[in-house]
N, C-alpha and C positions, 0 to 999 in steps of 0.2 A: 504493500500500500504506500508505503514511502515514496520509492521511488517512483511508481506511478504520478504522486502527489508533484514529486521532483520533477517530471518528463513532459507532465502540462504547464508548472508554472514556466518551464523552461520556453514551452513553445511561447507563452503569452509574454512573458517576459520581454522576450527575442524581438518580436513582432509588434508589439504598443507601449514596450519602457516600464521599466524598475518603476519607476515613479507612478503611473497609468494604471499599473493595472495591481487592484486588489482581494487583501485575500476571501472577499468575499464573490469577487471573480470570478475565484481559481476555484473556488467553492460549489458555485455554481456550472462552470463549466463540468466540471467531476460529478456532477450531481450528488453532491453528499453535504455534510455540514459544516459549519463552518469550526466546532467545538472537534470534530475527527481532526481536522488539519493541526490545531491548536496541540492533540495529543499527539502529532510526532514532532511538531516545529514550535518552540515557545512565545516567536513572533515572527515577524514579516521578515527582521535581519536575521534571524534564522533560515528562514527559508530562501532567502537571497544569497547568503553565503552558502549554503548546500549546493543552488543551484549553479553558482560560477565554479566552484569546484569541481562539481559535474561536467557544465564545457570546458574547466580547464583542461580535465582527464581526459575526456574524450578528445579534442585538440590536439592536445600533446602525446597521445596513441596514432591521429592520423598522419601526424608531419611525423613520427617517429618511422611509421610503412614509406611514407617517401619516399623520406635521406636512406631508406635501404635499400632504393629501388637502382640507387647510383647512375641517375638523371644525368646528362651536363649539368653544370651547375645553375645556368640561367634555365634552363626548363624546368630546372627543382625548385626555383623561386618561385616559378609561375604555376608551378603545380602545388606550390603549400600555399599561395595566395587565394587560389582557387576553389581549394578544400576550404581553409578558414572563414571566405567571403562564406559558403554554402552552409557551414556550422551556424554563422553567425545570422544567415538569411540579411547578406548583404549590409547587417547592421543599420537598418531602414529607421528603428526606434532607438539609434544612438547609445549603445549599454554600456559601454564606458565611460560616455561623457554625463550618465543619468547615476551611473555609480559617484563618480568623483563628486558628484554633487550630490547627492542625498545618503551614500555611505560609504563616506570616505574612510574609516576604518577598512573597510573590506576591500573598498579600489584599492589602500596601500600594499594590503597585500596580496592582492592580486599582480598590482606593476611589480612588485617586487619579485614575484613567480616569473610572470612574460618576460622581463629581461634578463633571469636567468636562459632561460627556453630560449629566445629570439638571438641573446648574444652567445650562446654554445652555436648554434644551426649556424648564423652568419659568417663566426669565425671558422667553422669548420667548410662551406662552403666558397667563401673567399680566398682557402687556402688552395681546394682544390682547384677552383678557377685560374688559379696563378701555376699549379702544376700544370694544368689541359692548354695553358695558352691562351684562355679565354680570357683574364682579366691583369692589368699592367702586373708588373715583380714589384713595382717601386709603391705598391698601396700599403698605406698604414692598415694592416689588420683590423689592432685594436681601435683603431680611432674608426677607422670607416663602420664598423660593429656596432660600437655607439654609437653614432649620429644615425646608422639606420633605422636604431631602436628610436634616436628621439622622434626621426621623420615620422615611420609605423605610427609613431603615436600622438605625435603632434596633430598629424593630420584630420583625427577625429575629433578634435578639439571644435564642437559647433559655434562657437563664437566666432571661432577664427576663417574655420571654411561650412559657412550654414548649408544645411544636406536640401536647400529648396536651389541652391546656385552651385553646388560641388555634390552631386551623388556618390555614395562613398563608394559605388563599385569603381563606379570611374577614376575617383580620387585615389585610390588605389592602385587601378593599374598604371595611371602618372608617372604615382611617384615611386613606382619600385621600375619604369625604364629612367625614368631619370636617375634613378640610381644604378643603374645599370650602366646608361653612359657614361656616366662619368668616370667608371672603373675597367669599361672591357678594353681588349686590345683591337687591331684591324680583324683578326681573326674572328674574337668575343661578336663585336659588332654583325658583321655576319652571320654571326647566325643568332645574335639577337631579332637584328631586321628580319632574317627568315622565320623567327617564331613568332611576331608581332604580325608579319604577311598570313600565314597561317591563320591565325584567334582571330583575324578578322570579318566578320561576317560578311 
């Protein structure tokens, strides 16, 4: 029953925001009461933090099939982007930026989690792109790892790029070729170009 409880707030979560939707909602959607939910979650941050823990695990189970799938490294970007946009259901109700704002105990440690996650996969991806060819020798690892975590995460930031003038699918695929070009070599580039011609409908 938990989890159950867990797998719908998640969907409504996902879809109308942290903030939006309540637990007499989730209540309702489940058809049951609202005094059941209460007896596995002792409030709303309870059940909020269950749920991000939930996609965090699951997230970090699908980029983990990935990185083992030993992608080039620019198609493994595009394919954890991919997966995460579809986890996230394109992040349409903003859930990071509804977390930091109404539970930022749990957003800290949630970013604290993804930039473990984010800067292992980046470093580890960065390096092999510079074995394959694909991305210059003279890249700072560690610095470019950071800055891609702040970008990932900046970018969500709806003050800064509101999701009615920046669609976060789109904003995403942006700015991971912009980050793309700025690190491949003549090689990288080619077949970055050729996997951008590709995904394009």
């Amino acid at each position: 029953m938990k989890e159950k409880i867990v797998d719908k707030a998640t969907e409504l979560f996902l879809n109308f925001g942290f903030k939006s939707i309540t637990m007499d909602d989730i209540a309702r959607e489940l058809s049951m009461s609202k005094k059941t939910i209460y007896s596995y979650f002792e409030n709303k941050s309870a059940l909020v933090s269950s749920v991000t823990q939930s996609i965090y695990s699951t997230v970090t189970s699908g980029i983990d099939w990935i990185c083992q799938q030993q992608l080039n490294p620019i198609e493994e970007l595009y394919e954890i982007k991919k997966f995460v946009s579809l986890q996230l259901k394109d992040e349409k109700s903003s859930p990071q930026f509804q977390l930091q704002k109404y539970y930022p105990e749990i957003f800290k440690q949630i970013k604290g989690n993804n930039f473990e996650l984010i800067h292992d996969i980046t470093l580890n991806n960065l390096r092999r792109g510079i074995e394959q060819g694909l991305y210059r020798d003279n890249v700072n690892v560690e610095f470019v790892a950071r800055i891609y975590f702040i970008g990932m995460t900046g970018i969500k930031d709806d003050t800064v790029f509101p999701i009615t003038e920046f669609p976060k699918i789109n904003l995403i695929e942006s700015y991971l070729e912009y980050h793309l070009r700025g690190i491949v070599t003549k090689k990288g580039l080619s077949v970055l170009n050729k996997y951008i011609d590709q995904s394009t409908p």
